[in-house]
C-alpha positions in Angstrom: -18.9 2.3 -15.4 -17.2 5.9 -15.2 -17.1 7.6 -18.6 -19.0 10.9 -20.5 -22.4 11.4 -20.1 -24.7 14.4 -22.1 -26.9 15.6 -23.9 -28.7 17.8 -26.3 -32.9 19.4 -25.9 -34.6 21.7 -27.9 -37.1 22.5 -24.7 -36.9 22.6 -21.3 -33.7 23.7 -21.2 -34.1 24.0 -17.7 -33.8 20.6 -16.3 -30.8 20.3 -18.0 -28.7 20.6 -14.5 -31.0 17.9 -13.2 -31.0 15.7 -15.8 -27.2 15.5 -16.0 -26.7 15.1 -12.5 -29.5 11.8 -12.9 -27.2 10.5 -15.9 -23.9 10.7 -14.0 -25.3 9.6 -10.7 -26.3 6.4 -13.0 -22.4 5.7 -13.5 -21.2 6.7 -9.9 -20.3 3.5 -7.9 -17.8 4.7 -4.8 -18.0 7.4 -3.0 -14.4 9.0 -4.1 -15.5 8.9 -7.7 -15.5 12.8 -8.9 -17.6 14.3 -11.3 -17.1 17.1 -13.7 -20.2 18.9 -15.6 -20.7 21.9 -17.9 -24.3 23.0 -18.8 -25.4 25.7 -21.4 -28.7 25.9 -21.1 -29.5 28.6 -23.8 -27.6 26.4 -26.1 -29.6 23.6 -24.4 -26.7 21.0 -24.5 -24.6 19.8 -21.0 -22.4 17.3 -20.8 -20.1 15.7 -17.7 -18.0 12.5 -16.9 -17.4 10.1 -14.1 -13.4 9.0 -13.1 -12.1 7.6 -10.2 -9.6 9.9 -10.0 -6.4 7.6 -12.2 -7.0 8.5 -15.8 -6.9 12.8 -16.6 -8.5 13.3 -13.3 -8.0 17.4 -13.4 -11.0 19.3 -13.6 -12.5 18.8 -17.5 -13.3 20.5 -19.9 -10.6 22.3 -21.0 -11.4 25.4 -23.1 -9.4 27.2 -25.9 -7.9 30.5 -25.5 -11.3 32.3 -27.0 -13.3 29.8 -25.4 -14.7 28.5 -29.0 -13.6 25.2 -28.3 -14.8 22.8 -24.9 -12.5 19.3 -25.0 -13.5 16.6 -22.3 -11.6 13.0 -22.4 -12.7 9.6 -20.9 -9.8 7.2 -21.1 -6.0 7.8 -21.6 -3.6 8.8 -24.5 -0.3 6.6 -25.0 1.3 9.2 -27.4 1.1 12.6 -25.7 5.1 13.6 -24.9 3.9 17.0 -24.9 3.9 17.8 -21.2 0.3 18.5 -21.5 -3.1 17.3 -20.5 -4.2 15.0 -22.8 -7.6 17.4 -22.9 -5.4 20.1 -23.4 -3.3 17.8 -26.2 -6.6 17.1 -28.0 -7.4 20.7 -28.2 -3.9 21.9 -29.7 -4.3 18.5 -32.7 -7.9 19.7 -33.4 -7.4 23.6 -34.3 -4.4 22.4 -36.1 -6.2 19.4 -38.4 -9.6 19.6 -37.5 -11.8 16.2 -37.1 -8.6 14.4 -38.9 -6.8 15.1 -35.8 -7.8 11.6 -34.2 -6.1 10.0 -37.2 -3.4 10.9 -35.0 -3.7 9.3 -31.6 -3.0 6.3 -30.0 -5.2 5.6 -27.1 -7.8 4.5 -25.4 -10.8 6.7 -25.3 -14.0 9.0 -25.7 -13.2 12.6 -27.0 -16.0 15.4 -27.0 -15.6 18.4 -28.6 -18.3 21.1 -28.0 -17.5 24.0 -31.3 -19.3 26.8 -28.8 -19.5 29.0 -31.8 -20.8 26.9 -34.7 -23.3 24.9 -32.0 -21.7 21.3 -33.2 -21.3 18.6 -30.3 -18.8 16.3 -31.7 -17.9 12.8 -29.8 -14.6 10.3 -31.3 -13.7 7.1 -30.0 -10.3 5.2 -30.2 -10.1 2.7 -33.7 -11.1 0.0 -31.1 -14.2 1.1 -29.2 -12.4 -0.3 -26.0 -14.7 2.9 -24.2 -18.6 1.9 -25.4 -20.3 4.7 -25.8 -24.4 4.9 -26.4 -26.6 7.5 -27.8 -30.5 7.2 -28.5 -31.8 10.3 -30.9 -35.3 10.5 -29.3 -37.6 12.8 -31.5 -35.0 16.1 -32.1 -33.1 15.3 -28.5 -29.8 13.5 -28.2 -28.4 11.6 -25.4 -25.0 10.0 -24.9 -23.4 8.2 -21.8 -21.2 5.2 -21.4 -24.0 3.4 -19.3 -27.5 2.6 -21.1 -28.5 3.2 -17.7 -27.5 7.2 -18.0 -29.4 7.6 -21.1 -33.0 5.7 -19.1 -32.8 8.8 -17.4 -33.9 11.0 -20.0 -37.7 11.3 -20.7 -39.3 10.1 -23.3 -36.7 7.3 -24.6 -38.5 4.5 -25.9 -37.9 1.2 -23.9 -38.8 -1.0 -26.7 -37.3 -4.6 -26.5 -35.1 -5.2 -29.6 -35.3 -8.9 -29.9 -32.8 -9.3 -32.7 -30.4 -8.2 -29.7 -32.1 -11.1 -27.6 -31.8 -13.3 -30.2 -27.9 -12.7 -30.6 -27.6 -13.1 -27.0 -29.3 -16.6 -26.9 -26.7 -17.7 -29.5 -23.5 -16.3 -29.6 -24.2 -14.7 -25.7 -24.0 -11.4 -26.1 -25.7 -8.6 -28.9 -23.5 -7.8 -32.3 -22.8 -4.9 -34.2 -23.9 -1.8 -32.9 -27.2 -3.6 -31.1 -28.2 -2.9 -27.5 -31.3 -4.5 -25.6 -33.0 -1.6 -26.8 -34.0 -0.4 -30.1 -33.7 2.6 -29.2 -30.0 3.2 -28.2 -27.5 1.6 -30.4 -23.7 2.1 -29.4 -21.2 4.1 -31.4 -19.0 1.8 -34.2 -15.5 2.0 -33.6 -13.5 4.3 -34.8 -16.3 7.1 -35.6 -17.5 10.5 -35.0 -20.9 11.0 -33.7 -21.9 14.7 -35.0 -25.0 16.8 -33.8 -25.8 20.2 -35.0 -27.5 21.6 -32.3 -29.1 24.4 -34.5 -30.7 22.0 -37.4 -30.9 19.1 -34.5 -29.6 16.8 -37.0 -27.5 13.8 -35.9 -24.7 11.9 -38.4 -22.2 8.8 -37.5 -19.2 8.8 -39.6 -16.4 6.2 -39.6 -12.6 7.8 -39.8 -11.2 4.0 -39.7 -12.7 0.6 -40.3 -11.2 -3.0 -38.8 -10.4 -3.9 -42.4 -7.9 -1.7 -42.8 -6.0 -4.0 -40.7 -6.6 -6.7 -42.2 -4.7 -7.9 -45.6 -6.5 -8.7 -49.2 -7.2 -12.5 -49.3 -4.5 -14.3 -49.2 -2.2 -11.1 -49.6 0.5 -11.8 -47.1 3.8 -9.8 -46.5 6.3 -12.7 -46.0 9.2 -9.7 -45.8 7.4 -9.0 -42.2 9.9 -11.2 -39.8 8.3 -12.4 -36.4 11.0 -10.3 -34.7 9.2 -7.1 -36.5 6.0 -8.6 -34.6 7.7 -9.2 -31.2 9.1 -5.6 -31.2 5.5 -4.2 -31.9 4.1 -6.3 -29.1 7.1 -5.1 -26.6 6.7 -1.4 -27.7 2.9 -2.1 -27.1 3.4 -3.7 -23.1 5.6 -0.6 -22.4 3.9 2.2 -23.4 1.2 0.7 -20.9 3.2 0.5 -18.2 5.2 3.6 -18.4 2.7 6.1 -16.1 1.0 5.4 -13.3 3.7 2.6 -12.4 3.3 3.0 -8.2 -0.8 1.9 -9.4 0.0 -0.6 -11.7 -1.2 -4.2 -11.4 -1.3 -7.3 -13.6 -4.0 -10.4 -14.0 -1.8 -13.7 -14.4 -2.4 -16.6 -15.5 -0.7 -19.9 -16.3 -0.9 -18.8 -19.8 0.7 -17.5 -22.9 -0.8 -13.8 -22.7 0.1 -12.6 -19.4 3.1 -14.4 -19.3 3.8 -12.3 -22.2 3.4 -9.1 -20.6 5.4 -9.9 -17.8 8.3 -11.3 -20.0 8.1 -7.9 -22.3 8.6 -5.6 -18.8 11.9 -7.7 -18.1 13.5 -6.2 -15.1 11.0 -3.2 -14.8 8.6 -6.6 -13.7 9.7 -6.5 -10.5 8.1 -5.4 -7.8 4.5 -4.9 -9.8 1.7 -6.5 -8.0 -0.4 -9.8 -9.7 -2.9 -11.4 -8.8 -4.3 -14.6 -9.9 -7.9 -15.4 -9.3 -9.9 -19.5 -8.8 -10.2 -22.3 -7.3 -7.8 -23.1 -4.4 -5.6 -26.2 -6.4 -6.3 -24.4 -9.8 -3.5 -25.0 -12.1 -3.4 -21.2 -12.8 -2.9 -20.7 -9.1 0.1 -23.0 -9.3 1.9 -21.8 -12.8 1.4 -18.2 -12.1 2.7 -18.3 -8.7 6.0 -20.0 -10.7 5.7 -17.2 -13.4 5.8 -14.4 -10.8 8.6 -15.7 -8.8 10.6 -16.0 -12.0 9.4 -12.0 -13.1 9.6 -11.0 -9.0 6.0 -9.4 -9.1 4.5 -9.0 -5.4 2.0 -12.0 -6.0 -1.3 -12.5 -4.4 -4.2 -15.5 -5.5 -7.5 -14.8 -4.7 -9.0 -18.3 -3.6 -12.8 -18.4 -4.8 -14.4 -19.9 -1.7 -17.5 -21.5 -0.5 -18.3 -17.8 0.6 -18.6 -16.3 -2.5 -21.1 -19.0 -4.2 -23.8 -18.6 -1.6 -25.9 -15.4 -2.9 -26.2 -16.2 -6.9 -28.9 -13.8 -7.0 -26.9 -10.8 -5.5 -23.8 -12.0 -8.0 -26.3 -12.7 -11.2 -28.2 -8.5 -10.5 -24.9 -7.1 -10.0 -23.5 -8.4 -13.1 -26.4 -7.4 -14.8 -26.6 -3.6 -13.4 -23.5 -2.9 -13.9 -23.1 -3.6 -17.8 -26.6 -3.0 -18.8 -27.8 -6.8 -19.1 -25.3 -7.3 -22.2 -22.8 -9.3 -19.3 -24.8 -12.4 -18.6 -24.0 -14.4 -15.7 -22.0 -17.3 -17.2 -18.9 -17.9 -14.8 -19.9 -14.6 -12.5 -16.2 -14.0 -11.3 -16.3 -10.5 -11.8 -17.9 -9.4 -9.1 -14.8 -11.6 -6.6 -12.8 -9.5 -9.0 -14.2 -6.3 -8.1 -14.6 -7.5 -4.2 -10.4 -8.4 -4.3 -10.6 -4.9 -6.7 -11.5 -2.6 -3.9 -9.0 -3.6 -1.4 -6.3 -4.1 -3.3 -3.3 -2.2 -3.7 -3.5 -1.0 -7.2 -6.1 0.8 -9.5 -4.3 0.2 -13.2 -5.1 -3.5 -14.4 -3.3 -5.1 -17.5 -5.0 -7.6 -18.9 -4.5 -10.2 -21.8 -7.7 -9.8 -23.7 -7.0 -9.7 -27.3 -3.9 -11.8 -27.1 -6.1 -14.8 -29.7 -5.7 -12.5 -32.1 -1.8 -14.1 -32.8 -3.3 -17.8 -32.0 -5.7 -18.0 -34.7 -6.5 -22.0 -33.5 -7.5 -21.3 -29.8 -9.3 -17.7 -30.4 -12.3 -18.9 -28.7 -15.0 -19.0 -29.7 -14.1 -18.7 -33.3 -11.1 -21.1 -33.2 -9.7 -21.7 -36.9 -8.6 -25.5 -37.3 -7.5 -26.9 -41.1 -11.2 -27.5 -42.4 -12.0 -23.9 -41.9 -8.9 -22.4 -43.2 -9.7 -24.5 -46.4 -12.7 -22.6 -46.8 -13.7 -20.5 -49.6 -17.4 -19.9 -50.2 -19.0 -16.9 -48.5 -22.1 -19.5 -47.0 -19.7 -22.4 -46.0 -17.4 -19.3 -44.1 -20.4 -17.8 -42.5 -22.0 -21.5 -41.6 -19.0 -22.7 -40.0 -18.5 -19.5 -38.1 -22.0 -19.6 -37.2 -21.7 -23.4 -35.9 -18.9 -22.3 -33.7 -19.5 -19.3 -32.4 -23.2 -20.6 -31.4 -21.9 -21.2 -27.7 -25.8 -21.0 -26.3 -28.0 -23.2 -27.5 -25.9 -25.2 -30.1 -27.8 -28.2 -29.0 -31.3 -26.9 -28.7 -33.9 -26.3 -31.2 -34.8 -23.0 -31.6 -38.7 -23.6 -32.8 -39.0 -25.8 -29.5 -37.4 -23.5 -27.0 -39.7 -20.1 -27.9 -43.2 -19.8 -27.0 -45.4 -19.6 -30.3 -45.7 -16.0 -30.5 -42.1 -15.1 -30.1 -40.5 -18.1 -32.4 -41.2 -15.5 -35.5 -39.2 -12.6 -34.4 -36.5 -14.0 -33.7 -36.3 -17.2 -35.6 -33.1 -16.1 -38.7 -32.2 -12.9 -36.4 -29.0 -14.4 -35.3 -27.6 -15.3 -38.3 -28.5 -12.3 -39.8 -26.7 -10.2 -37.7 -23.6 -12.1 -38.4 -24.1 -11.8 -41.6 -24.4 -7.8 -41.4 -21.3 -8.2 -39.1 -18.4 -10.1 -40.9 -20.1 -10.2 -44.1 -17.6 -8.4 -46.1 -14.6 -9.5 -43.9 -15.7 -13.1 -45.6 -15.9 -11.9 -48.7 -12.6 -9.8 -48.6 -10.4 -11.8 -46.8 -9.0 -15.1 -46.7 -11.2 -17.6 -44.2 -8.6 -17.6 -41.3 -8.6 -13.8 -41.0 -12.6 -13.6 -41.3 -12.9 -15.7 -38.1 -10.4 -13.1 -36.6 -12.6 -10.3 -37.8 -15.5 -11.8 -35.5 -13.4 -12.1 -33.0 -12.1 -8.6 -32.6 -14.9 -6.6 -33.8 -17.8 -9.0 -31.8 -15.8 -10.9 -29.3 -13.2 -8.3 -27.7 -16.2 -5.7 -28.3 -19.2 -6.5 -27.6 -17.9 -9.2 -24.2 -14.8 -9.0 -23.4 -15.3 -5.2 -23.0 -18.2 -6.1 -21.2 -16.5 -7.7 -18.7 -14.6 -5.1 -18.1 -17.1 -2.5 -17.6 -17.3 -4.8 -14.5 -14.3 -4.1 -13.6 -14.1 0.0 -14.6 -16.3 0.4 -11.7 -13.0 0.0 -9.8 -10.1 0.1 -11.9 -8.4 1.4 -15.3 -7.7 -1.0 -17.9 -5.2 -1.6 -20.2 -5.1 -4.3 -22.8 -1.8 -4.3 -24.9 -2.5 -7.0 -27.2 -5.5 -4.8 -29.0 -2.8 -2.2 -29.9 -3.2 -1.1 -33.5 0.9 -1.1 -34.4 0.7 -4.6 -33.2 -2.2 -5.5 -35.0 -1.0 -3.7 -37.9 2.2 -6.2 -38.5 0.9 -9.3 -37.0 -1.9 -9.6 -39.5 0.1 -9.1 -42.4 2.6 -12.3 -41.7 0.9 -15.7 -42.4 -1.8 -17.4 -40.3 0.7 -20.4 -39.8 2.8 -18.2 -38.3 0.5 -16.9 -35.7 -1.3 -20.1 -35.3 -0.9 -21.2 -31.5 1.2 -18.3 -29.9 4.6 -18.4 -32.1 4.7 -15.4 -31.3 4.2 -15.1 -27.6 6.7 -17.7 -27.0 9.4 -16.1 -29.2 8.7 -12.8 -26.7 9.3 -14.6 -23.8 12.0 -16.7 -24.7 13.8 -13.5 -26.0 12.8 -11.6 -22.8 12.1 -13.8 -19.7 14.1 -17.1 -20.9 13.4 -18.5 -17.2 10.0 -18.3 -17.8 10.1 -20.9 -20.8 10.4 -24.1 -18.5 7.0 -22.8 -16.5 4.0 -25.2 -18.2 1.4 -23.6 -20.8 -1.6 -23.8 -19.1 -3.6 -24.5 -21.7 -1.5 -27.5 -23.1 0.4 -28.6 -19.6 3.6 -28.4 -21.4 6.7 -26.4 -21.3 7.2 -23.4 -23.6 10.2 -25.2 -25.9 8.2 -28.7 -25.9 8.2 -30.3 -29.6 5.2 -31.1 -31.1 4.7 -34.7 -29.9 5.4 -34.1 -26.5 3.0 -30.8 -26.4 0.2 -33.5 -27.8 0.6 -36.5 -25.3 0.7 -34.1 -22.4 -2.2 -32.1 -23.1 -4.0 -35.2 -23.5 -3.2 -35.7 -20.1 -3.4 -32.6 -19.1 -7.1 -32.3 -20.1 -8.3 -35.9 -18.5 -6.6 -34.8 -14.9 -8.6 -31.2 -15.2 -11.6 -33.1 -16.4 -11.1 -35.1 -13.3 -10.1 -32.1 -10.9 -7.2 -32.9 -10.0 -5.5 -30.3 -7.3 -2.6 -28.4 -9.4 -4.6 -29.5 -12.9 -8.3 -28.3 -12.3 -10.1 -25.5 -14.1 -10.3 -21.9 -12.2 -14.1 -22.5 -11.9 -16.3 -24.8 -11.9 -19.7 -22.9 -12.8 -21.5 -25.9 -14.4 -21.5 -27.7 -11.4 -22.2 -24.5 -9.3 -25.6 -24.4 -11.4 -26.1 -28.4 -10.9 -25.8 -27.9 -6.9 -25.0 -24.4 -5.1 -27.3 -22.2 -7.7 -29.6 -24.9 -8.7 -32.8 -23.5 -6.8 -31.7 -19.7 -7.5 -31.8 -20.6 -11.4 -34.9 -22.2 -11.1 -36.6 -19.7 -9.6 -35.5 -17.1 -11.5 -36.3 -18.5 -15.0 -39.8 -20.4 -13.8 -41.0 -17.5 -12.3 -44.4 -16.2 -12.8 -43.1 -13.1 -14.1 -40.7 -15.1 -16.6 -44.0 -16.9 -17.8 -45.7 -13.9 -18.5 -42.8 -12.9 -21.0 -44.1 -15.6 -23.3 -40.3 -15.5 -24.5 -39.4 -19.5 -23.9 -41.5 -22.3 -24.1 -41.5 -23.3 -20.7 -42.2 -27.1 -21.2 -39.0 -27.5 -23.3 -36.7 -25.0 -21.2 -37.9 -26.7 -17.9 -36.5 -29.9 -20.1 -33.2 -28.5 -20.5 -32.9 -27.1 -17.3 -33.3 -30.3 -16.1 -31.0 -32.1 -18.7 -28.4 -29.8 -17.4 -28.7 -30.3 -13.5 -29.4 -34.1 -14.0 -25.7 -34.4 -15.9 -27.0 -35.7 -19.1 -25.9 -32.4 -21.0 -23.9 -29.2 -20.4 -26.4 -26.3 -21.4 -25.0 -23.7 -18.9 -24.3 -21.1 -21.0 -28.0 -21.4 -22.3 -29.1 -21.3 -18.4 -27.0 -18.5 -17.4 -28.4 -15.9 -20.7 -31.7 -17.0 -19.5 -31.2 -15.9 -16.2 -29.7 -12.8 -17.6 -32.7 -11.9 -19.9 -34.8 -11.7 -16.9 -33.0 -9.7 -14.7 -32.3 -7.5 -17.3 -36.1 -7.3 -17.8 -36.7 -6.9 -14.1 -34.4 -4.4 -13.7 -34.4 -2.4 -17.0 -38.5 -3.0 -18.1 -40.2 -3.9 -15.0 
């Protein structure tokens, strides 16, 4: 994906040029992206970035009156009324507060500042992380880029495997914490500051905000907060997204709560703005979005995913895997239709609804709360059930079967270790509810839903207004029973888009003001007529049975290859059993099937 790319040698200063140009060509995917670069080779550091030409696309960096001070930005402020650049913006708060100057800004972003005369490299991220950045420290030499692929360029970076990364992908489906596939390269924590004196060659992480400080003591609720408080945040949140770059601007709909939401908080400004809605012609998204954007008046498109899309899984299963570093496995694999519809259509700044779980504490998939867990009060019972649910791989496998002898041991506790080092002290600091929330932002939205969008930054800006931290910051101090199944989503629409109340929840198949009872019986029924894919009630995809039939021999080929086998990762017996438990009916283990697929492109592509 576009982003910053750089780094820092103590020799051979003089491929620098070279070597930057390598690291940025890594993240350059159409040929209108531009480039910016600065090199100082007697310094020996240069860094650059990749846009497409939406977000800050003047020439970068910008440099201070005395030229002391280099500023580059990857991403996009929300807060800068100044009139200035938000390079130039970032400048002007630095000299006047130094590295506390991103206390101040709301946004979306990488920020490097290069101090010319005290030789420090500094890089900042927003509190979120929503930009991933990666660095690897390789003897006294530094490299950062957005793309692990950028920092592969650099000589000498050791490619070792980091199987406690593999072994959080074969359970939760993606790596945790700060883990990438290689030991070597970790990613930057949100809401830090990566420092490197070039002179002492000496590299420090520092965090200038943690996700707790969102989050409220156990049990510490401010009932004074009112749901309208809460509404307001999210409204203020949906507009300061949509305020620039509105001829651009596009929204993902759904037959949802979240997107509906965005649309209702634009009100009349709604109109005109091009959707889209992506899945299978008779999808019951395709039908209650196409009601929802009547009602708002956005210029509407769906995007049918056709028989022509589901005939080259391996092109669709390397793509996915190339463009977000083999962290993005091929589960569903409709990002790359997205980025197919992407490049042709008529806007280049997406909204999305990522994040919007976070005020329906019982659906926040995958680590939905229900009574039981709420209830819960010991840290091992907390991390157990977390655990339980969030294993979304192999939850029905056994893990001493599925690995070859030789690889069982390394990776045989890893996963629950990392989430342990994860959200342990969220479960011991906050009440159980909250602590499944903390996995949820800081691992879910992180580590894949970002990764989906990486996908997707390799065509368009992003903008996600439900992980906006004034939001945040007021919806997680009311009650969880007050943000338990979208209270508060419905209370924004039915104050700003009324009309859109009547339009179904696709989720439940009922109408917005339905009572409780009613909501039950018909999602009931809802769930049987998708289950039975009924046009106007089916899912948007159907990917298990795509692996049962269409992708079947692709799979197969892929994960029983020779070169698989040589891996000695899986026990081929037992995964050739579960392969064929899946495509015989008997049990759903695609998730499982599509990391496995992912591991070994990711080795083909990245090791091989």
């Amino acid at each position: 994906m576009p982003g910053l790319a750089g780094i820092s040698v103590g020799d051979h200063r003089h491929d620098l040029p070279e070597l930057l140009a390598r690291m940025t060509g890594t993240m350059t995917y159409n040929k209108s992206d531009d480039r910016d670069a600065y090199v100082d080779i007697d310094r020996g550091v240069a860094f650059g970035r990749v846009h497409v030409g939406i977000f800050n696309s003047y020439p970068q960096p910008v440099e201070t009156s005395e030229g002391e001070l280099l500023v580059m930005i990857d991403g996009e402020l929300y807060d800068n009324t100044t009139g200035h650049t938000d390079a130039r913006y970032l400048s002007t708060l630095y000299q006047e507060s130094g590295e506390r100057f991103v206390e101040r800004v709301n946004g979306v972003f990488n920020c490097l500042v290069y101090d010319v005369r005290e030789e420090v490299l500094k890089i900042f991220n927003d509190r979120f992380a929503l930009v991933p950045l990666y660095y690897s420290l390789t003897g006294k030499n530094l490299a950062f880029c957005t793309e692990v692929k950028g920092i592969l360029e650099v000589p000498g970076v050791d490619r070792t495997r980091d199987d406690a990364a593999i072994a959080d992908c074969l359970t939760y489906g993606f790596p945790l914490g700060d883990k990438c596939l290689f030991r070597s390269i970790r990613l930057l924590p949100p809401g830090s500051v990566l420092r490197f004196d070039l002179r002492g060659r000496r590299l420090v992480i520092s965090r200038y905000w943690d996700y707790h400080d969102l989050f409220v003591p156990r049990g510490a609720y401010d009932t004074q907060v009112s749901d309208d408080e809460v509404v307001d945040r999210l409204v203020e949140a949906v507009r300061k997204r949509a305020v620039s770059h509105r001829d651009v601007l596009g929204l993902s709909l759904s037959g949802g709560l979240d997107t509906r939401s965005i649309l209702a908080a634009l009100e009349g400004d709604a109109k005109g703005l091009d959707s889209y809605t992506l899945g299978l012609k008779g999808c019951q998204d395709e039908l209650l979005a196409s009601r929802i954007a009547r009602v708002a008046g956005t210029r509407h498109e769906f995007v049918e995913l056709g028989a022509h899309y589901l005939g080259d899984y391996h092109t669709i299963a390397n793509d996915m895997i190339r463009l977000s570093d083999g962290m993005f496995v091929p589960v569903e694999g409709t990002e790359m239709l997205a980025c197919e519809y992407f490049r042709k259509g008529r806007f280049k700044v997406l909204l999305r609804g990522h994040g919007g779980e976070m005020a329906k504490a019982s659906l926040a998939f995958p680590s939905m709360v229900n009574g039981l867990t709420a209830g819960l009060t010991r840290r091992y019972e907390i991390l157990t059930d977390l655990f339980y649910k969030t294993n979304l791989v192999t939850p029905d496998v056994n893990w001493k079967d599925l690995f070859s002898p030789a690889y069982f041991p390394l990776v045989k506790d890893a996963a629950f270790h990392s989430l342990e080092e994860t959200c342990g002290r969220a479960v011991d600091t906050m009440a159980a509810p909250d602590a499944f929330l903390y996995f949820y932002l800081d691992s879910y939205i992180r580590r894949f839903s970002v990764l989906s969008l990486t996908i997707f930054k390799s065509q368009v800006e992003i903008r996600m207004p439900f992980v906006d931290y004034d939001f945040l910051s007021a919806l997680l101090r009311i009650p969880p029973k007050r943000r338990w199944r979208g209270e508060i989503q419905r209370k924004l629409v039915t104050r700003c888009q009324p009309s859109m109340v009547k339009v179904p929840d696709s989720n439940t198949g009922a109408p917005l003001d339905a009572n409780p009872l009613r909501v039950f019986v018909i999602a009931k029924a809802t769930a049987v007529l998708r289950r039975l894919s009924v046009p106007g009630f089916r899912h948007y995809t159907e990917f298990r049975d795509w692996q049962r039939n269409q992708f079947k021999e692709a799979i197969e080929e892929i994960i029983f290859s020779r070169r698989a086998v040589e891996r000695d990762i899986f026990n081929m017996t037992e995964l050739r059993r579960v392969f064929r438990e899946h495509v015989g009916g008997a049990k759903d283990h695609a998730h499982l099937l599509g990391v496995a697929v992912g591991i070994e492109l990711w080795h083909r592509q990245f090791m091989d």
